[in-house]
NUPANU-40879 format. One record per residue (C-alpha): residue number from 1; residue in three letters; x, y, z. Coordinates in steps of 0.25 Angstrom, whole numbers. Example, Ala and Ser with C-alpha at 12.3 -4.5 7.8 and 13.67 -1.06 7.14 Angstrom:
BEGIN
rec num=1; residuo=ALA; xx=49; yy=-18; zz=31
rec num=2; residuo=SER; xx=55; yy=-4; zz=29
This chain:
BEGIN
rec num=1; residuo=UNK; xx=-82; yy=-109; zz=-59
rec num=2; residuo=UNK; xx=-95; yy=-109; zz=-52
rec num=3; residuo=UNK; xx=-100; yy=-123; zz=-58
rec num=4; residuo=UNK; xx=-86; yy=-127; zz=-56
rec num=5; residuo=UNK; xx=-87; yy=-125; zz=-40
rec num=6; residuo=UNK; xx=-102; yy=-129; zz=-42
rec num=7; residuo=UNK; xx=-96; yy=-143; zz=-46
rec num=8; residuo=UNK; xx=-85; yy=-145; zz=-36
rec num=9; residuo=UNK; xx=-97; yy=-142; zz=-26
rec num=10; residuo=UNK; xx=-107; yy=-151; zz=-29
rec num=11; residuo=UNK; xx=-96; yy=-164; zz=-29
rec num=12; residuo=UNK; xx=-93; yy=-158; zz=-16
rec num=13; residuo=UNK; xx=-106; yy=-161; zz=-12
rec num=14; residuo=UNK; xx=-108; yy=-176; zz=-19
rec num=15; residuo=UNK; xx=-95; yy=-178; zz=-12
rec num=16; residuo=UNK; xx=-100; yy=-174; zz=1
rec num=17; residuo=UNK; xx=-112; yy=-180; zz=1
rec num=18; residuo=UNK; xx=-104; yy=-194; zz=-3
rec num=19; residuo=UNK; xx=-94; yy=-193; zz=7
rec num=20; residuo=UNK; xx=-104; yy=-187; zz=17
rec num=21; residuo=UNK; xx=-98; yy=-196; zz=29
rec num=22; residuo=UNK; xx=-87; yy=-194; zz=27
rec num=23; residuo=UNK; xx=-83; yy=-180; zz=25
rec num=24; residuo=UNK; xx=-91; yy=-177; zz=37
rec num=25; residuo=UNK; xx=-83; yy=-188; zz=46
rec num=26; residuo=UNK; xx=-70; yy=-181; zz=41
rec num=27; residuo=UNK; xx=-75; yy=-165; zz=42
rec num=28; residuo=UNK; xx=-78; yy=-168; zz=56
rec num=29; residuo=UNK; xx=-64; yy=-171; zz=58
rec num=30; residuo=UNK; xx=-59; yy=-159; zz=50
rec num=31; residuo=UNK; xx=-68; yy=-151; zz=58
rec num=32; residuo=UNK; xx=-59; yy=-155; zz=71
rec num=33; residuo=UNK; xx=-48; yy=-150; zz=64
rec num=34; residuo=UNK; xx=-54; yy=-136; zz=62
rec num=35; residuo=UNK; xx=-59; yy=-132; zz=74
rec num=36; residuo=UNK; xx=-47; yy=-140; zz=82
rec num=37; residuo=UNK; xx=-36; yy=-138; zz=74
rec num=38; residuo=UNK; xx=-40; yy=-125; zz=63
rec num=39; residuo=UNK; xx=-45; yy=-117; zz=73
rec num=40; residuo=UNK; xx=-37; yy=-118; zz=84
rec num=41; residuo=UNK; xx=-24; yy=-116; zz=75
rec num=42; residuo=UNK; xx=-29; yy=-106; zz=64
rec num=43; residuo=UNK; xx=-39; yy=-96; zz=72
rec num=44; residuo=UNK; xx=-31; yy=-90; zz=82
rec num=45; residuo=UNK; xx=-23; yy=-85; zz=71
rec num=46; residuo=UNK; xx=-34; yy=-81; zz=61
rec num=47; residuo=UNK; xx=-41; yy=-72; zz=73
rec num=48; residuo=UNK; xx=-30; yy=-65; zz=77
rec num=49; residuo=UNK; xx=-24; yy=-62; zz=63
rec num=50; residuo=UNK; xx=-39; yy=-57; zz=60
rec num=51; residuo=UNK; xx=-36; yy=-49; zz=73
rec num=52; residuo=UNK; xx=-23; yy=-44; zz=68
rec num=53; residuo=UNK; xx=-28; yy=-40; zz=53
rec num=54; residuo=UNK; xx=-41; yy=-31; zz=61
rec num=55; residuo=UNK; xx=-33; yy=-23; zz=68
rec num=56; residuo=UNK; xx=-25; yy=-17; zz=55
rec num=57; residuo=UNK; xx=-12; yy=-19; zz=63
rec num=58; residuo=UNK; xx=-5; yy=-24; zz=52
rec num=59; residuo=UNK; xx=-6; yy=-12; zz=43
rec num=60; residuo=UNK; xx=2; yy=-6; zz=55
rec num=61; residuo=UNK; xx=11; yy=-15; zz=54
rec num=62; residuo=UNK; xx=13; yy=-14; zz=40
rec num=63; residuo=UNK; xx=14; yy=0; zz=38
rec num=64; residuo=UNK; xx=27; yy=-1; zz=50
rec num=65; residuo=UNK; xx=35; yy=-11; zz=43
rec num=66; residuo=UNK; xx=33; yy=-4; zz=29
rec num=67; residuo=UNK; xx=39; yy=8; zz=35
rec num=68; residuo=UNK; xx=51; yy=2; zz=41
rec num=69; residuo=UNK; xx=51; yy=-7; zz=31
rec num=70; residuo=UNK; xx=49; yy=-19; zz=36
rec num=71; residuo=UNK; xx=38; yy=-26; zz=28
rec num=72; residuo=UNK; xx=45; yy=-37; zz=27
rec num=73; residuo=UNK; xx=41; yy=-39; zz=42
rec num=74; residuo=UNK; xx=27; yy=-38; zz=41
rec num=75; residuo=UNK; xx=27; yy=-46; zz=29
rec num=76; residuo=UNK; xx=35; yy=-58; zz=38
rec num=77; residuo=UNK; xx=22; yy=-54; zz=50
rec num=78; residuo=UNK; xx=12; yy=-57; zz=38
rec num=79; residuo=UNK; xx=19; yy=-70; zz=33
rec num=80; residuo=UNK; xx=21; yy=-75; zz=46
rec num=81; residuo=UNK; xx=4; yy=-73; zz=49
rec num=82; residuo=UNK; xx=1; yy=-77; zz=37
rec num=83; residuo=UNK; xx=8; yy=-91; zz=41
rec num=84; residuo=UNK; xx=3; yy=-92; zz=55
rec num=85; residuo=UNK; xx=-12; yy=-87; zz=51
rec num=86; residuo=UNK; xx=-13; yy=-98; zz=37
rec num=87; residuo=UNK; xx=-24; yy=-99; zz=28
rec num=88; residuo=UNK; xx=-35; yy=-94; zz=29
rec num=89; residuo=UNK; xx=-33; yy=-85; zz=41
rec num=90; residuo=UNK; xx=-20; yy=-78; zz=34
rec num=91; residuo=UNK; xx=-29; yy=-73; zz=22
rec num=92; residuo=UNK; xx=-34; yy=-63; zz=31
rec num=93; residuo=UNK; xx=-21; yy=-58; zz=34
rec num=94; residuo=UNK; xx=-17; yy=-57; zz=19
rec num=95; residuo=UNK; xx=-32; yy=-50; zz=15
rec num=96; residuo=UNK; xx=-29; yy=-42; zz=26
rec num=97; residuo=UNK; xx=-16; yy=-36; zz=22
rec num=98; residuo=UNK; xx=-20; yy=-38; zz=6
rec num=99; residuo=UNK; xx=-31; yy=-26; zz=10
rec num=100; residuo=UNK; xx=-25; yy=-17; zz=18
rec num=101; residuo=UNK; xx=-15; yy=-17; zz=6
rec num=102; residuo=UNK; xx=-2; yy=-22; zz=14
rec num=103; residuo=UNK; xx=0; yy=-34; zz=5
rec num=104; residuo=UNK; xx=-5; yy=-35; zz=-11
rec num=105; residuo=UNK; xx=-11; yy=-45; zz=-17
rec num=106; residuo=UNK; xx=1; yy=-52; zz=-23
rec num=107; residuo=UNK; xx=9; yy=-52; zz=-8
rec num=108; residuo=UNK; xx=-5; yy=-57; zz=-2
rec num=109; residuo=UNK; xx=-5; yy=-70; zz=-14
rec num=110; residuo=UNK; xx=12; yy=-72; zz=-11
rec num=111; residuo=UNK; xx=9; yy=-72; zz=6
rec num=112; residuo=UNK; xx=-4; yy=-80; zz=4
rec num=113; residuo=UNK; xx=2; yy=-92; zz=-6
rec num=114; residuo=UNK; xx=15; yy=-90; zz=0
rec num=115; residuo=UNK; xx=11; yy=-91; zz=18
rec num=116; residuo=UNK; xx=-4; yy=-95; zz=15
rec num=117; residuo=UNK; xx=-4; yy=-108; zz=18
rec num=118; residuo=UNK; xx=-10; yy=-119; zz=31
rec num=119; residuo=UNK; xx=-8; yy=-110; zz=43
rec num=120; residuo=UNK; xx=7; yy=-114; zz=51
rec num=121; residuo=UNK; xx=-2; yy=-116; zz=65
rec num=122; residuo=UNK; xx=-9; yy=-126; zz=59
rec num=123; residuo=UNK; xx=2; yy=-132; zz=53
rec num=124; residuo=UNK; xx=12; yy=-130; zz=64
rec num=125; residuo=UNK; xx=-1; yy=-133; zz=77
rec num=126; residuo=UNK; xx=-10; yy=-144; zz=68
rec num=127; residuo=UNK; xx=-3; yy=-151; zz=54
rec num=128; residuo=UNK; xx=12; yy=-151; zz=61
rec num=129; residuo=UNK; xx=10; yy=-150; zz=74
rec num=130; residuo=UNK; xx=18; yy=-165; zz=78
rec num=131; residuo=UNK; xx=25; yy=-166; zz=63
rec num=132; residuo=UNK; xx=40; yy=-168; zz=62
rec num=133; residuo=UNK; xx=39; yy=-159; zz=51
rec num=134; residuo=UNK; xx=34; yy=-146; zz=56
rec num=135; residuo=UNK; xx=44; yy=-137; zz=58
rec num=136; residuo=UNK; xx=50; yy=-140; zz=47
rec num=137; residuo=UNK; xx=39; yy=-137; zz=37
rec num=138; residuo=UNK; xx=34; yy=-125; zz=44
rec num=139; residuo=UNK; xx=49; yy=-120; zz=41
rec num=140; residuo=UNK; xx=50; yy=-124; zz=26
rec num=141; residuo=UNK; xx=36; yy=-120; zz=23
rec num=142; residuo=UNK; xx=39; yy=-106; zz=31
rec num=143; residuo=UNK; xx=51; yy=-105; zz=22
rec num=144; residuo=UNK; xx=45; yy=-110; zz=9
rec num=145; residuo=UNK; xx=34; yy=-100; zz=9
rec num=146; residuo=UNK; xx=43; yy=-89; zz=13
rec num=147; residuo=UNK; xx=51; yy=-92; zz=2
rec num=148; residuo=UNK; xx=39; yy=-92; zz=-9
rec num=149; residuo=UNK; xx=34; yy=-80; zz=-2
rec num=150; residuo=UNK; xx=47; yy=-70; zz=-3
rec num=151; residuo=UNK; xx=48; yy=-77; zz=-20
rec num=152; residuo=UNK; xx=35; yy=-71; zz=-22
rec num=153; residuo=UNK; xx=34; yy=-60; zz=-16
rec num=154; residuo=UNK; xx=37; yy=-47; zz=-25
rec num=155; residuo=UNK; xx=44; yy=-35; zz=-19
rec num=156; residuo=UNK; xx=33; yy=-24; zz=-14
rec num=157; residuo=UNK; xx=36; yy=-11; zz=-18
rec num=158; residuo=UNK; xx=38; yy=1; zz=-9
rec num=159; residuo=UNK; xx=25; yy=7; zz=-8
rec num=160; residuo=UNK; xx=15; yy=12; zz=2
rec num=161; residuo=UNK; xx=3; yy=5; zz=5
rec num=162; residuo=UNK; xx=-11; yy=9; zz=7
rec num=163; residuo=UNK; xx=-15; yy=0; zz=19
rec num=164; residuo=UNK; xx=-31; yy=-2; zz=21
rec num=165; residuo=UNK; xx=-35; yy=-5; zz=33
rec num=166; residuo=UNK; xx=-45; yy=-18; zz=34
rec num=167; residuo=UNK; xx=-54; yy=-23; zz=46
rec num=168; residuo=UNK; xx=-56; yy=-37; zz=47
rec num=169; residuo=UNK; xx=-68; yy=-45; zz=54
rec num=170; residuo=UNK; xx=-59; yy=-53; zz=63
rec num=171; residuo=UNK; xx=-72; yy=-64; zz=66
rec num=172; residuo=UNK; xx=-76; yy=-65; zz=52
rec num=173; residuo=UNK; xx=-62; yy=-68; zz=45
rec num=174; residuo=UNK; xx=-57; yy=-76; zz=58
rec num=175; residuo=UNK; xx=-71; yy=-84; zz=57
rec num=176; residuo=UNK; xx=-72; yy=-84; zz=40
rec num=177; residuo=UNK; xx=-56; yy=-90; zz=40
rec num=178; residuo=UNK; xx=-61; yy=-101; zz=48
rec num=179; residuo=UNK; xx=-73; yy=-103; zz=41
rec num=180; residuo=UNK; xx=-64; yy=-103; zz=29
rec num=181; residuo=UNK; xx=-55; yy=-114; zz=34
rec num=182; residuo=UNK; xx=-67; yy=-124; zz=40
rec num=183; residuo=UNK; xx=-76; yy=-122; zz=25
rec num=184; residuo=UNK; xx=-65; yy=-127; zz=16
rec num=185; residuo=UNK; xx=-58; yy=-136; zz=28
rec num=186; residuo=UNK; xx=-70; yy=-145; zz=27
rec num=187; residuo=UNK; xx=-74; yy=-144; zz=12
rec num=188; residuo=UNK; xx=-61; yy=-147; zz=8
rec num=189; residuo=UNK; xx=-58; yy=-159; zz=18
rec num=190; residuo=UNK; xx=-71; yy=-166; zz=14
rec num=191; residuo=UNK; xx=-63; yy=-169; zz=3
rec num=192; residuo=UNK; xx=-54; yy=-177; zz=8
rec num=193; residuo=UNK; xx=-61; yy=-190; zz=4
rec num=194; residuo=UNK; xx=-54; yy=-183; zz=-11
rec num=195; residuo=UNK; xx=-39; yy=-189; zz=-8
rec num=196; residuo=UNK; xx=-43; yy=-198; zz=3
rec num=197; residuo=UNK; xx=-40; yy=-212; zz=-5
rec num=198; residuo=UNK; xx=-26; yy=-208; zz=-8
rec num=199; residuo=UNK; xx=-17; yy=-215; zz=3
rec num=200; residuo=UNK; xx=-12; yy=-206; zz=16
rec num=201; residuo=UNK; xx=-5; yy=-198; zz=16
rec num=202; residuo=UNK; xx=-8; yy=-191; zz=3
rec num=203; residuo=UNK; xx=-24; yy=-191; zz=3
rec num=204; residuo=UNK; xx=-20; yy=-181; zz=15
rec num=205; residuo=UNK; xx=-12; yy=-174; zz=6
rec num=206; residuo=UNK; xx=-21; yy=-172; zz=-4
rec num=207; residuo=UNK; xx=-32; yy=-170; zz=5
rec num=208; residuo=UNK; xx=-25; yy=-161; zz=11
rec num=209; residuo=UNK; xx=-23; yy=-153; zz=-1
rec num=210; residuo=UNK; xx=-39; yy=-151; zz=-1
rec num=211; residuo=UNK; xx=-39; yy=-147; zz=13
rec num=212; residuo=UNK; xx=-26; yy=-148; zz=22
rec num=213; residuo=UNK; xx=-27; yy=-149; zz=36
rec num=214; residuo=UNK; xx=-33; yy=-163; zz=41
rec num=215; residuo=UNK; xx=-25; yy=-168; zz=29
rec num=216; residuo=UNK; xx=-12; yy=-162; zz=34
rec num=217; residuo=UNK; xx=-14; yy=-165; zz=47
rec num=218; residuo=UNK; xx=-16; yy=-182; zz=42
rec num=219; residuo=UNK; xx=-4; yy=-179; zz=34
rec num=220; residuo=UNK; xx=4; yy=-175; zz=46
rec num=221; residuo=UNK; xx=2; yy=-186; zz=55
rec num=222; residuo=UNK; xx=6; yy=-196; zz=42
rec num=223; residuo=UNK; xx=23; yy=-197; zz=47
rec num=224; residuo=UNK; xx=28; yy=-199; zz=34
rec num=225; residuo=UNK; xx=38; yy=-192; zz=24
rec num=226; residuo=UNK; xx=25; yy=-193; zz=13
rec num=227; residuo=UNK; xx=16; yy=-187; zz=22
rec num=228; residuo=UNK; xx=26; yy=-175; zz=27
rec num=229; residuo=UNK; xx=28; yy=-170; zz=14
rec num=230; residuo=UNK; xx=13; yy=-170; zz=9
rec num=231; residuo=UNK; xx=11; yy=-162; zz=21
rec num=232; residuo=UNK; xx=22; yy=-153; zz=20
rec num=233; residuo=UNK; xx=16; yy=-150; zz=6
rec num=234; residuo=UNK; xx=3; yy=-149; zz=11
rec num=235; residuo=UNK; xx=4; yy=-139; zz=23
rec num=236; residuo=UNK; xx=12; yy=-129; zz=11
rec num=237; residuo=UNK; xx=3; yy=-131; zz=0
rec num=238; residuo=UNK; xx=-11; yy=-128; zz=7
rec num=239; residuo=UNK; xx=-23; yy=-135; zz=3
rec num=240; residuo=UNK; xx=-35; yy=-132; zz=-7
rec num=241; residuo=UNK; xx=-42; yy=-129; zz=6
rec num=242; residuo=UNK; xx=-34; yy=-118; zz=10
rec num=243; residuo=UNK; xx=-32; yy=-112; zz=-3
rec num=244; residuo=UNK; xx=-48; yy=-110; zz=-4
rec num=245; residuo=UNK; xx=-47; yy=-104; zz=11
rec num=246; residuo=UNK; xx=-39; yy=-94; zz=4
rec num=247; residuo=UNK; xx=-48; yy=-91; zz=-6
rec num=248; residuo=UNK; xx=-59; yy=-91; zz=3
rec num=249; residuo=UNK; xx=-53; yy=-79; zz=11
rec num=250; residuo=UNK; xx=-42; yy=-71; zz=2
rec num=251; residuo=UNK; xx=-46; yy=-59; zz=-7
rec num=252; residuo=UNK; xx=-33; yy=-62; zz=-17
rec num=253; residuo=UNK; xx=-29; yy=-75; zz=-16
rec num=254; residuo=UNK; xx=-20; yy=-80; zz=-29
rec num=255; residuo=UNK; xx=-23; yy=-96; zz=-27
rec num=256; residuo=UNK; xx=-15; yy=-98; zz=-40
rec num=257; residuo=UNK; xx=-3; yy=-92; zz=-33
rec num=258; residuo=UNK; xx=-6; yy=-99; zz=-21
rec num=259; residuo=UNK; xx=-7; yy=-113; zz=-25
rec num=260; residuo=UNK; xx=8; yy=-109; zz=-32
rec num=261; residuo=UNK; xx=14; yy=-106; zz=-21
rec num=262; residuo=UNK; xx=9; yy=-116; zz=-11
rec num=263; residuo=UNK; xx=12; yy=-128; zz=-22
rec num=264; residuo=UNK; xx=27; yy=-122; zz=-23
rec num=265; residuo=UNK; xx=28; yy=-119; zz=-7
rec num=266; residuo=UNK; xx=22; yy=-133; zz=-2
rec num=267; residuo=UNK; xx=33; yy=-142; zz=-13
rec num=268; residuo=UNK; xx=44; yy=-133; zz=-8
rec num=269; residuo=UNK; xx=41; yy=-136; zz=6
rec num=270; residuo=UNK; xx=36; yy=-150; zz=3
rec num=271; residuo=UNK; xx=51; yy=-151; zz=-5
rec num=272; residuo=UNK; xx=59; yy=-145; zz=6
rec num=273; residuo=UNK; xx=52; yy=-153; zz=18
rec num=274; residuo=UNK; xx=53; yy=-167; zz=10
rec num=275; residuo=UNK; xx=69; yy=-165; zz=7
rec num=276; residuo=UNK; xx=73; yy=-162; zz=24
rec num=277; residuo=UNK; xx=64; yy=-173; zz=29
């Protein structure tokens, strides 16, 4: 494996060093997107879900929804931050309640494959913002993940738990996310050059399977029926980016199970959306 990644590195390298010009014009651009767009959309909700998780508040909450038996409410509350927050900030979240032993390991991998996807700010604020599909989308997708969610997810048995409180350093992990998302935002767009023969819009497409969101964003200014259902299956599926942003920061993340479910979540969508427009 080691000479595998050694490998992989060093053409990375040669192809650097080739197409030294212009990767760096086309980084510089990314890196407008990042602090303009990433930051201002993804940190807010990163620092305060840091916030949240530090002061322990959510055992609380736990602990008064499984006596009145309610759990289905808190597990609604973690979905729905799970969505808002997207990868990579939401992993926090999921390690978070995987070690203060609220959810196990197999409940962390279904919520994870089944809501970890590009965050719906970002979406909805930067990729959609002025898209005729947009509501839409966010509304099929909404319902398509729920859907694979509630078909995976195995009923827990009445038992109590023992909860572990954990502390978290709020700077660190808010600061090491975004760190995170800029290291594998600007090795995997150097890429592009990879699909960049193929004829618009589908070397955004595959590009954006690399690394999604200046690809997305292209594909969403393209007005075409083409372009509008490559995106669509695009903002479902994630990208190879994301997926190693996961594996950067989560303590049990099943990638096989992952890349299964989002494959089966973005066709649905992408199936649904194409037949009502």
């Amino acid at each position: 494996m080691k000479k595998i990644i050694g490998g992989f590195l060093l053409l990375y390298l040669i192809y650097l060093f080739i197409f030294n010009k212009e990767v760096t014009f086309y980084l510089s651009n990314i890196s407008n997107i990042f602090f303009i767009k990433y930051i201002a959309s993804l940190f807010p909700f990163i620092l305060i879900t840091n916030l949240f998780l530090n002061s322990n508040v959510l055992i609380d909450i736990h602990k008064f929804l499984i006596s009145k038996r309610l759990h289905f409410i808190f597990d609604i509350f973690t979905i729905v931050l799970i969505i808002l927050i997207g990868v990579p900030g939401n992993i926090n979240l999921l390690n978070y309640l995987n070690k203060t032993n609220i959810i196990n390991k197999k409940k962390y991998n279904n919520l994870l494959s089944s809501f970890g996807g590009i965050s719906f700010p970002f979406i909805y604020l930067v990729i959609l913002i002025d898209h005729q599909i947009k509501y839409l989308f966010i509304i099929i997708l909404i319902i398509i993940q729920s859907t694979v969610y509630l078909l995976s997810q195995s009923e827990d048995k009445n038992q109590s738990i023992n909860y572990y409180p954990y502390k978290i350093d709020i700077i660190k992990h808010s600061l090491f996310s975004l760190g995170v998302i800029l290291f594998y935002l600007l090795t995997l767009s150097s890429l592009y050059l990879v699909f960049n023969y193929l004829p618009i819009p589908y070397n955004y497409f595959f590009n954006g399977l690399i690394e999604f969101s200046i690809n997305s964003i292209n594909l969403s200014n393209i007005n075409s029926l083409t372009s509008t259902i490559l995106l669509c299956f695009l903002l479902s599926f994630t990208s190879i980016s994301l997926i190693l942003q996961i594996k950067s920061l989560s303590i049990d993340f099943n990638i096989t199970n992952y890349i299964k479910k989002r494959a089966v979540i973005a066709l649905l969508v992408t199936f649904i959306i194409f037949l009502l427009i």
